[in-house]
C-alpha positions in Angstrom: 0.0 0.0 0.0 1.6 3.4 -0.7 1.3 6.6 1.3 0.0 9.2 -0.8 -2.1 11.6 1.7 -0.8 12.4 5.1 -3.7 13.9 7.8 -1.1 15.7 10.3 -3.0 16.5 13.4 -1.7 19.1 15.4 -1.8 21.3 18.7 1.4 23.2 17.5 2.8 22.6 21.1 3.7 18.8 20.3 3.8 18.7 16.6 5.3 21.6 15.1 7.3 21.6 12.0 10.2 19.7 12.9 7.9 16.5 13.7 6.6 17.3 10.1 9.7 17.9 8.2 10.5 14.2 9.7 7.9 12.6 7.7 8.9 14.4 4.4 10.9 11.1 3.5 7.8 9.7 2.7 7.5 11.0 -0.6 9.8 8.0 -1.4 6.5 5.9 -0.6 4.7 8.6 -3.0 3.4 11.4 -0.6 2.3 13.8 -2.4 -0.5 15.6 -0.1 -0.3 16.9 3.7 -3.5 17.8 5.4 -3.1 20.0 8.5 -5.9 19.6 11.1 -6.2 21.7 14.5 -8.8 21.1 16.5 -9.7 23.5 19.4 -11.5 22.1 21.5 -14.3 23.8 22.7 -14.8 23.4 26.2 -10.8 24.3 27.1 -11.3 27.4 25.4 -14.2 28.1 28.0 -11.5 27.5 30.7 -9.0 29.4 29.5 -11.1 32.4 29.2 -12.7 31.8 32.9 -16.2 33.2 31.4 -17.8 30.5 29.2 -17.0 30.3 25.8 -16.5 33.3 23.5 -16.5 33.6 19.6 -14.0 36.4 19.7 -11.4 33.4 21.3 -12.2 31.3 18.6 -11.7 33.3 15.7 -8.7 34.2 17.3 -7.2 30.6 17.7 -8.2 29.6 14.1 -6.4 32.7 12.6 -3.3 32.2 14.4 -3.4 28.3 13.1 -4.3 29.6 9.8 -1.3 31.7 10.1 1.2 28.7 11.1 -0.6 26.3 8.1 0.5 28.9 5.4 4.0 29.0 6.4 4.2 25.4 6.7 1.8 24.8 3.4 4.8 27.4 1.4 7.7 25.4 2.2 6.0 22.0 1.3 4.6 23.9 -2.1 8.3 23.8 -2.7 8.9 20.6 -2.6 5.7 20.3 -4.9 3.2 18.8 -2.4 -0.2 19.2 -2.6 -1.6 20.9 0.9 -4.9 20.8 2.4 -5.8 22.5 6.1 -9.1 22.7 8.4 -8.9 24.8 11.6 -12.3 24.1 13.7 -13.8 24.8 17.1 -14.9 20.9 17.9 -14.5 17.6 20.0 -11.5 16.1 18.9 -12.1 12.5 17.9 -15.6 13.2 15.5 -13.7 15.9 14.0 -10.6 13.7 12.9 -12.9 11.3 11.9 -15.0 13.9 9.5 -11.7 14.8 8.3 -10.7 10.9 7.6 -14.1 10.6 5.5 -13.5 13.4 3.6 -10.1 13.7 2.8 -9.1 9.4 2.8 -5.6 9.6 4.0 -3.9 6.9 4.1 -1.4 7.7 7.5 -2.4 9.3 10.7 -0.4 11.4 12.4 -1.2 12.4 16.2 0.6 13.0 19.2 0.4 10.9 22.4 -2.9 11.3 24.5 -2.5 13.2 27.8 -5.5 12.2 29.4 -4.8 11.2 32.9 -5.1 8.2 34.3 -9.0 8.4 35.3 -10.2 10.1 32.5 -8.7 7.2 30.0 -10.9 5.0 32.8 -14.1 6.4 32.0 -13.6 7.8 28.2 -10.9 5.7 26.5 -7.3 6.9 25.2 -7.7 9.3 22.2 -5.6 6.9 19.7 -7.2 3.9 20.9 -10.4 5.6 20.1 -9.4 6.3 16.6 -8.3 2.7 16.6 -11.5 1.6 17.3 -13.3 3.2 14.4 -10.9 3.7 11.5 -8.8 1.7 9.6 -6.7 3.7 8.2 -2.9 3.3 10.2 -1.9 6.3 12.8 1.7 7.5 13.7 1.5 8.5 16.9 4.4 10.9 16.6 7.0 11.7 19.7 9.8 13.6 20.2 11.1 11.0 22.6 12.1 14.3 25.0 13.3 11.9 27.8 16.2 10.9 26.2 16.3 14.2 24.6 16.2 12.6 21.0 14.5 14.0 18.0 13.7 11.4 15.8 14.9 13.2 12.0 15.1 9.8 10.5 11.7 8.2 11.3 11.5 5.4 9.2 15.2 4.5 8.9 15.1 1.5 11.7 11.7 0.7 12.9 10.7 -2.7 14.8 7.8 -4.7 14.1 6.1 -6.6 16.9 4.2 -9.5 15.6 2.1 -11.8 17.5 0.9 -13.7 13.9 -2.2 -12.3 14.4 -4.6 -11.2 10.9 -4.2 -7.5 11.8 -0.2 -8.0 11.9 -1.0 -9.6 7.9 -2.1 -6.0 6.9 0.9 -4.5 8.6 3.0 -6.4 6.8 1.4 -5.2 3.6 1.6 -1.8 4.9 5.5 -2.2 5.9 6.0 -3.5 2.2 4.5 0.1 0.6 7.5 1.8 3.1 10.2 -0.2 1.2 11.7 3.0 -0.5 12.1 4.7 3.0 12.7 1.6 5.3 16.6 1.8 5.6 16.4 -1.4 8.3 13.7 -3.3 10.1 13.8 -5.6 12.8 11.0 -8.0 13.1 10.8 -9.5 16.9 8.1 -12.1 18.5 7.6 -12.5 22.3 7.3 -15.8 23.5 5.5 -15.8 27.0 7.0 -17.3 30.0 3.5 -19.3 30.2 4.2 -21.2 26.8 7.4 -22.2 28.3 5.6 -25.2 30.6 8.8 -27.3 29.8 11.5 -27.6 32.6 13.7 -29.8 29.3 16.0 -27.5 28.1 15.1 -29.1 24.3 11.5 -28.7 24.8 12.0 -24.5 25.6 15.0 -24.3 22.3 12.4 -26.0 20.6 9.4 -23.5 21.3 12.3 -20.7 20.2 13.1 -22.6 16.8 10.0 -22.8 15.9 9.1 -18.9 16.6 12.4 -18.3 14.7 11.9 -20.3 11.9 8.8 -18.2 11.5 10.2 -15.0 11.6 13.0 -16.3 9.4 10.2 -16.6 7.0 8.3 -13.6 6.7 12.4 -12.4 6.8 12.3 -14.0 3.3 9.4 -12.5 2.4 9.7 -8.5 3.3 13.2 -9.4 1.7 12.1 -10.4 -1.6 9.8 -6.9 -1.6 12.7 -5.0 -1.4 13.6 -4.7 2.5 16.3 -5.2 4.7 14.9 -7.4 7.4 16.6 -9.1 10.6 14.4 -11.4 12.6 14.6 -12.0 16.6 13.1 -14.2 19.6 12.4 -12.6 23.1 10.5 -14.4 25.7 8.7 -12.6 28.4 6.5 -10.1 29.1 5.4 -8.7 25.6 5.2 -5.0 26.1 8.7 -5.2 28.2 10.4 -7.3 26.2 9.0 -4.9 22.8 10.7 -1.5 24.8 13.6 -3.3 25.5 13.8 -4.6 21.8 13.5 -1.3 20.7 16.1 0.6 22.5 19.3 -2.4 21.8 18.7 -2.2 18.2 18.0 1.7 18.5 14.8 1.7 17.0 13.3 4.6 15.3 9.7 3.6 15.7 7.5 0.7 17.2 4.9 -0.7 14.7 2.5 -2.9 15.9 -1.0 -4.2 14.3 -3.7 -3.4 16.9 -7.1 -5.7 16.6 -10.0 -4.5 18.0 -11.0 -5.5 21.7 -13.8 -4.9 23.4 -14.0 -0.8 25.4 -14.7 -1.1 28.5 -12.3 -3.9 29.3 -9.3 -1.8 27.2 -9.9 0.6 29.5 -9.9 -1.7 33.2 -6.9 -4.2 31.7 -5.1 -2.2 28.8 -3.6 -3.5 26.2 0.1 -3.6 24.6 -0.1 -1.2 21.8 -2.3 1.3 23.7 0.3 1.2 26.6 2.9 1.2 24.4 1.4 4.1 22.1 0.7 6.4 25.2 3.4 5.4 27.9 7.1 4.6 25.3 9.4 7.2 24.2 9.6 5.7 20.8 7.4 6.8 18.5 4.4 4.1 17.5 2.8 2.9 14.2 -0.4 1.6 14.6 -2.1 -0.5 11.9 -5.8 -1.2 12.9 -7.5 -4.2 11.5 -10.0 -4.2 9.0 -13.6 -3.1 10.6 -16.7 -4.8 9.0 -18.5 -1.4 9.5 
């Protein structure tokens, strides 16, 4: 699949131009249209104004977007992109997901939620939302400010979690369509400490042999598409064993597929790519499965 519209959503604070300019490699996977979205969210400019919401504050806040979007939208006209851009006063989630139907991207780009730990309780994580009712893939974009690391080369060295499930089959026809900008990708599988029943030291190599001999495999296959691909076996806990994956071979993104599951128990129990995508310093594709809706 190739990535020819990008739908960048921004807050300006998080995502500003430098998170963008890091995603301009993807015109080797033929990008060739950015749309800018900003959503201000209504209630918050009620708080910040201490006196219920006013239109003066809004048309404020979109023209000052407006204003950032046509710098932004000039330097990519030079590199003969095609640019699109909404500014609106909204709820966050229905308006990305207006902005999806319309416009078809085929990448996401968002930054981590920052919902606290409650509010994810009772409303759900904003990309696991998005998960939950598009298909289309979303980069939740970080600037990894821990380790005080700007990621410039985005997609030279990402890792790919798989746990063979059918959403992980789409991600690897995703992965294929990055080929041109892919420089290196590591391909890992966590093996549980519960599949390991065996105390025979033959029984356990076997259970890795096998797991290898699979990854060996799809090796072959994202090979013969064009990729440099390396394969490896960690056993463990998944999401522990995935961070720790991704910082020896210096990863410069986490992709994992990301099924559906049911809300309200995402939200008691969790689940790896929604603790990975809100809680790792490395940024995080996500590639939803296909939705029968």
């Amino acid at each position: 699949m190739e990535i020819r519209k990008l739908l960048f959503v921004t807050k300006f604070e998080e995502l500003c131009y430098d998170a963008l300019n890091s995603l301009l490699a993807l015109r080797g996977a033929a990008l060739e249209h950015v749309v800018f979205l900003n959503v201000i969210e209504r209630d918050k400019v009620a708080m910040k104004r201490g006196s219920g919401y006013l239109k003066e504050e809004e048309v404020k806040l979109k023209e000052t977007a407006n204003i950032r979007f046509i710098d932004w939208a000039e330097n990519l006209f030079e590199l003969g992109l095609e640019v699109g851009a909404y500014m609106e006063v909204s709820l966050l989630i229905p308006e990305i997901l207006r902005v999806i139907e319309k416009e078809s991207p085929d990448l996401i780009v968002i930054g981590r939620s920052h919902k606290g730990a409650l509010e994810q309780l009772y409303a759900g994580s904003d990309v696991m939302e998005l998960v939950r009712r598009t298909d289309v893939p979303i980069l939740v974009f970080k600037h990894m400010i821990d380790d005080n690391i700007v990621p410039e080369k985005l997609f030279e060295r990402p890792l790919f979690a798989t746990n063979w499930s059918k959403t992980d089959q789409k991600a690897i026809e995703y992965i294929k369509g990055l080929k041109e900008v892919i420089g290196e990708i590591h391909i890992m599988h966590v093996v549980k400490d519960s599949a390991l029943k065996s105390s025979d030291t033959h029984e356990v190599q076997k259970v890795r042999k096998v797991e290898r001999k699979k990854l060996d495999t799809l090796c072959d296959e994202l090979e013969d598409a064009g990729l440099n691909a390396r394969p490896h076996v960690y056993v463990g806990d998944p999401q522990k064993e995935i961070e720790k994956a991704a910082k020896e071979y210096q990863a410069s993104m986490i992709i994992l597929g990301s099924s559906e599951k049911a809300a309200i128990i995402e939200r008691w129990t969790g689940s790896i790519s929604k603790n990975i995508a809100d809680k790792s310093i490395f940024p995080c594709l996500l590639i939803p499965g296909k939705k029968d809706i």
